[in-house]
C-alpha positions as CSV (number, residue, x, y, z in Angstrom):
1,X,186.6,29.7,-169.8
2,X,188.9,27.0,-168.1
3,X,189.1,23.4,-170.5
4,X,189.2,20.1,-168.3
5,X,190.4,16.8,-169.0
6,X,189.7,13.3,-167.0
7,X,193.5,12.0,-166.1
8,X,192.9,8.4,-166.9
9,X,196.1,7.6,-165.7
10,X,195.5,7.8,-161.8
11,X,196.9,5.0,-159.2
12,X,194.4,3.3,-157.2
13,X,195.3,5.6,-154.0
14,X,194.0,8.4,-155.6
15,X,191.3,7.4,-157.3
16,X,189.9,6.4,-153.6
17,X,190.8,9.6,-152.5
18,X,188.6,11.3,-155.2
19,X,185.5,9.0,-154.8
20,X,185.9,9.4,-150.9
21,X,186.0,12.6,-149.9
22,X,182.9,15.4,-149.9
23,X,183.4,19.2,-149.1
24,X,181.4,20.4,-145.9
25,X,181.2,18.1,-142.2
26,X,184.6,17.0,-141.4
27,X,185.0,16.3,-137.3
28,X,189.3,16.3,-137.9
29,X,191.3,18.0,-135.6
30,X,194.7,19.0,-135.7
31,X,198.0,19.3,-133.7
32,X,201.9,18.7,-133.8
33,X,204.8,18.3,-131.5
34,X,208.5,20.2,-132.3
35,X,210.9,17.9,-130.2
36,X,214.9,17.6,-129.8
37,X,215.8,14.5,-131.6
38,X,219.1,14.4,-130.1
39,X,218.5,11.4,-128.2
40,X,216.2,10.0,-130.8
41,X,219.0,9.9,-133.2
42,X,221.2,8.7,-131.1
43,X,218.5,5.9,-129.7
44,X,218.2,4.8,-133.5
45,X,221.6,4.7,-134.1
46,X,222.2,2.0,-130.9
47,X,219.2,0.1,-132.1
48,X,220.6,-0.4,-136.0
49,X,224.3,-1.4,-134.8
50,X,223.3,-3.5,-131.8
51,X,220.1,-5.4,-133.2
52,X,221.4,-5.5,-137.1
53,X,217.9,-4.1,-138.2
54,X,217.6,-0.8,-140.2
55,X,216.0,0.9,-137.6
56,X,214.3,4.5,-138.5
57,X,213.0,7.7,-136.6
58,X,209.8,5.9,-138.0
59,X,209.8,2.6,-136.0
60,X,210.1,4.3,-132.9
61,X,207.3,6.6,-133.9
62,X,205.0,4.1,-134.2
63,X,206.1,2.5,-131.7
64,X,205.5,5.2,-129.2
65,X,201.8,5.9,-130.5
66,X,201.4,2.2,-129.8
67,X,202.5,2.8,-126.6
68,X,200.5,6.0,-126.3
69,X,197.2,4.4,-127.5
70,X,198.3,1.3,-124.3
71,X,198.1,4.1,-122.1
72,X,195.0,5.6,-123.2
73,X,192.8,2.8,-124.5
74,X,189.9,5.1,-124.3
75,X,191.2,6.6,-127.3
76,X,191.7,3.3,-129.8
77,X,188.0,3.7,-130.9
78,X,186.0,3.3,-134.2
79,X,182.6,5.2,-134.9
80,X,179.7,3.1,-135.9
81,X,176.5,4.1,-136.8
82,X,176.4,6.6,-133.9
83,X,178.2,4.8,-131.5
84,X,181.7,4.4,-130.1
85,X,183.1,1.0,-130.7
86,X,186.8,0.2,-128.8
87,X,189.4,-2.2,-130.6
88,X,190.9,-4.9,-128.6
89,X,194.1,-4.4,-129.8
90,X,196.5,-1.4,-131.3
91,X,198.0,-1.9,-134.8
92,X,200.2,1.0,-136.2
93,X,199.5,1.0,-140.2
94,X,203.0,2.6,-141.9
95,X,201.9,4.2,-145.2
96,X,204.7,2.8,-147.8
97,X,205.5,4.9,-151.0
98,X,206.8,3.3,-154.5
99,X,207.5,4.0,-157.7
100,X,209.6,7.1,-156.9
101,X,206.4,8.2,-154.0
102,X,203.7,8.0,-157.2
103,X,202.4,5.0,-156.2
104,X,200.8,4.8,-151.7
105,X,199.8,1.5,-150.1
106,X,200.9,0.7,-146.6
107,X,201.6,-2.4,-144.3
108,X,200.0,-3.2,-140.8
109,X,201.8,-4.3,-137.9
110,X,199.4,-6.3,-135.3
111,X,199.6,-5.5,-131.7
112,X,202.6,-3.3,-132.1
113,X,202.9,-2.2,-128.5
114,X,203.9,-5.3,-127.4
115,X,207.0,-5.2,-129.9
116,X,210.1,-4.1,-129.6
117,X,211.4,-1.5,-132.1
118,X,213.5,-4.1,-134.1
119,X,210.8,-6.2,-134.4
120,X,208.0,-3.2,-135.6
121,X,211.3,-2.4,-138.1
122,X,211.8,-6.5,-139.3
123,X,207.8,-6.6,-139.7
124,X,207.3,-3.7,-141.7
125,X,210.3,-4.3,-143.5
126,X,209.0,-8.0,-145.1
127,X,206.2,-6.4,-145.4
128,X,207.8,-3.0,-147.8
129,X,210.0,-5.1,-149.2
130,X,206.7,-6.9,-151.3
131,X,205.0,-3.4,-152.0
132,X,208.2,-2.2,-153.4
133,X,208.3,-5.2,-155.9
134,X,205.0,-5.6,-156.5
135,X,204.5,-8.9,-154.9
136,X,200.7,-10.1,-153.7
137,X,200.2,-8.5,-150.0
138,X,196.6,-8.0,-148.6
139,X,196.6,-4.8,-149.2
140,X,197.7,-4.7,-152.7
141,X,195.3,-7.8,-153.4
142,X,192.2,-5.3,-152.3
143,X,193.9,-2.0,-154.4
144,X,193.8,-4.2,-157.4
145,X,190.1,-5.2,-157.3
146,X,189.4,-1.6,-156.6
147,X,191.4,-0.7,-159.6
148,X,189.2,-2.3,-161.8
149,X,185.7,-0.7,-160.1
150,X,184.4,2.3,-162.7
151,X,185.0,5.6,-161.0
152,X,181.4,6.4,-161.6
153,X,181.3,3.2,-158.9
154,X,184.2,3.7,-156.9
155,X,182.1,5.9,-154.0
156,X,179.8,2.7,-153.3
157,X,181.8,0.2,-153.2
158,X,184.0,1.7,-150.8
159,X,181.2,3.1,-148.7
160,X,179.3,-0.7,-149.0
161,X,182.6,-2.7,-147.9
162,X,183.6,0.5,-145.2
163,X,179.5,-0.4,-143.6
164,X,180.0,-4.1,-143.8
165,X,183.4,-4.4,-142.0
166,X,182.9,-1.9,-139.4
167,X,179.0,-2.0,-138.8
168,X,178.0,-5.4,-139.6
169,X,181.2,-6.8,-138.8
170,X,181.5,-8.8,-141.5
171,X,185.1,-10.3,-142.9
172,X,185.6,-9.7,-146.3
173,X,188.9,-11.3,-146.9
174,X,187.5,-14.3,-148.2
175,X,186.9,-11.8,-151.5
176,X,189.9,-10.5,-151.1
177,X,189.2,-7.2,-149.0
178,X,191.0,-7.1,-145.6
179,X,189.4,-6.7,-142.6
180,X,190.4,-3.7,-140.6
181,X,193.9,-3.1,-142.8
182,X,194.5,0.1,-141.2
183,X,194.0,-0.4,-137.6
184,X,194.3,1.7,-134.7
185,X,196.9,4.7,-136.3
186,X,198.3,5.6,-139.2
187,X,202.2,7.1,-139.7
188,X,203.7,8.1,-142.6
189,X,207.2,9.5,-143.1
190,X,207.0,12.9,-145.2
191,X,210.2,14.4,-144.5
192,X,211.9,11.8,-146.9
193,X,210.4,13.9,-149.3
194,X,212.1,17.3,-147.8
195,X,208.9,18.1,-145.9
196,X,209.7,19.8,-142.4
197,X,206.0,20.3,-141.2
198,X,203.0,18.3,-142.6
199,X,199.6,17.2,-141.8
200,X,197.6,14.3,-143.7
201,X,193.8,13.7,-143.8
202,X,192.4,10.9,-142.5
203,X,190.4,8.8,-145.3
204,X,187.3,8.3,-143.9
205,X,186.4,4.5,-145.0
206,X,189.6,3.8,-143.0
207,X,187.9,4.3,-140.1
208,X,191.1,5.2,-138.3
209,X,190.9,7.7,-135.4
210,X,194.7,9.3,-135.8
211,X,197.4,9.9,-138.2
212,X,200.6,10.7,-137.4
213,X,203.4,12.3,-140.1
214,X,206.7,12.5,-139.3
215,X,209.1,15.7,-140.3
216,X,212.5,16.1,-142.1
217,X,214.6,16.3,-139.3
218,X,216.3,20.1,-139.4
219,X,218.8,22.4,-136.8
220,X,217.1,24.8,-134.7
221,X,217.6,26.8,-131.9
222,X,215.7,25.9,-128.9
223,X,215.5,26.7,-125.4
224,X,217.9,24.0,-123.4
225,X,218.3,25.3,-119.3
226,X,217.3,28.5,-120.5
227,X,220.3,28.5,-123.1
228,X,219.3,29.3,-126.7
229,X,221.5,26.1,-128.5
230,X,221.1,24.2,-131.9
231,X,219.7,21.1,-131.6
232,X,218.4,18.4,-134.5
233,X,214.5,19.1,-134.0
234,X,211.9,17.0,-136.0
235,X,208.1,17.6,-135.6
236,X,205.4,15.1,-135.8
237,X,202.1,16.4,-137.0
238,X,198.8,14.6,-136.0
239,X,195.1,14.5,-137.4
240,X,192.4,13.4,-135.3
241,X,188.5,12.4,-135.5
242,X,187.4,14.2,-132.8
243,X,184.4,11.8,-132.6
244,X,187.2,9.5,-131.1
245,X,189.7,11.7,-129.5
246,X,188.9,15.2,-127.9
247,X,191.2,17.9,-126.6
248,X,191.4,15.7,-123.5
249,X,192.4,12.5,-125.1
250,X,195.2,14.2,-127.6
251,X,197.1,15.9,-124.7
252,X,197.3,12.5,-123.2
253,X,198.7,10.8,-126.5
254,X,200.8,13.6,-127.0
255,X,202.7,13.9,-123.3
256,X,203.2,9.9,-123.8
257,X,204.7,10.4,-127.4
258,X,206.6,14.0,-126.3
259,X,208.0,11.4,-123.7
260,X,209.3,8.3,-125.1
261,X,210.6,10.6,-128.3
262,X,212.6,13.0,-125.8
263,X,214.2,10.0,-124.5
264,X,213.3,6.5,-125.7
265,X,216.3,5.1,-123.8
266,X,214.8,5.3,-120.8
267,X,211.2,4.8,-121.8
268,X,211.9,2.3,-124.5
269,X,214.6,0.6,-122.7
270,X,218.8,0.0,-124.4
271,X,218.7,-2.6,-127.6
């Protein structure tokens, strides 16, 4: 018979992860685009030398789901007590690893399709730039009261806050948990950790709708005017709540963000 021992040593992340999930109902839905990044890394390129900001693949992820969600504001949706509440704005959330990727937290940026990709890329930036040295941000401010909660306790207290923010609408920052941190979509880069293809699940007292990952770029051969050619390719993986987006709904997301990524000079506009 297998021995088991409690890791004690667990960062906050994951101890919400353990006191969050159950096995059984889950409404996710899954799905991923393989596009040429030629232009995309050419489009990034442009933006770092002409705006001065470290521009990634990232940014202009997010900022084409921003875009994507403008589009299709049917989508940017919440579920609340058996009903289908819409945000009034769309805020990309950009999961942020430190301490060599053991440690998750994560910066919003507010009403992200109205930015430009320099300015998504300056905001988060300030914003990383805190997680990574441990500095006070919302966020982190809310992780470190959780930190402290028993794990016997962890469940309710995120399931009590989760009810009072999104179905009593009640703002919690005044006790030092953020209202709505993680806003209308999630993206989170795991090919700097080699990863080609990946899908995360949504955490459900997020009550975010979609969560994008974006691939390792890698050289493939593709189909360009029906000549087999290597091309850089990266693939963005998505998880859905189909409470919030259907079949429907993802093909339209996914036709704007196959779009802009294809050729975010002409959709995004030059730097």
């Amino acid at each position: 018979m297998a021995n088991f021992s409690v890791d004690h040593r667990l960062p906050t992340w994951r101890r919400i992860a353990l006191s969050t999930w159950r096995r059984g109902d889950d409404p996710t839905i899954y799905g991923w685009l393989d596009l040429d990044a030629t232009e995309l890394l050419a489009y990034v390129q442009r933006v770092r030398e002409r705006s001065g900001v470290r521009i990634t693949v990232t940014h202009v992820v997010g900022k084409a789901a921003a875009m994507a969600f403008a589009a299709h504001p049917e989508c940017n949706g919440v579920v609340s007590l058996g009903r289908l509440k819409r945000r009034d704005t769309i805020d990309v959330f950009f999961q942020v690893a430190f301490d060599g990727g053991k440690g998750l937290s994560g910066a919003k940026v507010d009403r992200a399709d109205g930015l430009t990709v320099a300015q998504i890329a300056g905001a988060l930036e300030a914003q990383a730039a805190r997680i990574r040295q441990k500095k006070d941000t919302a966020l982190q401010r809310s992780q470190g009261i959780l930190h402290r909660v028993p794990g016997v306790l962890m469940g309710t207290v995120l399931r009590v806050t989760e009810a009072l923010t999104y179905d009593a609408g009640i703002d919690l920052s005044s006790v030092g948990i953020p209202f709505d941190p993680f806003g209308t979509v999630m993206v989170t880069n795991v090919g700097v950790f080699g990863i080609e293809h990946g899908f995360a699940p949504l955490l459900p007292v997020s009550r975010i709708a979609a969560l994008l990952t974006v691939g390792a770029v890698r050289d493939a051969v593709i189909a360009v005017n029906g000549e087999a050619v290597v091309r850089p390719v990266i693939s963005i993986g998505g998880t859905f709540d189909h409470r919030v987006i259907d079949g429907h709904g993802l093909g339209q997301l996914s036709g704007v963000i196959r779009k802009i990524l294809t050729d975010p000079a002409r959709e995004l506009g030059e730097p």
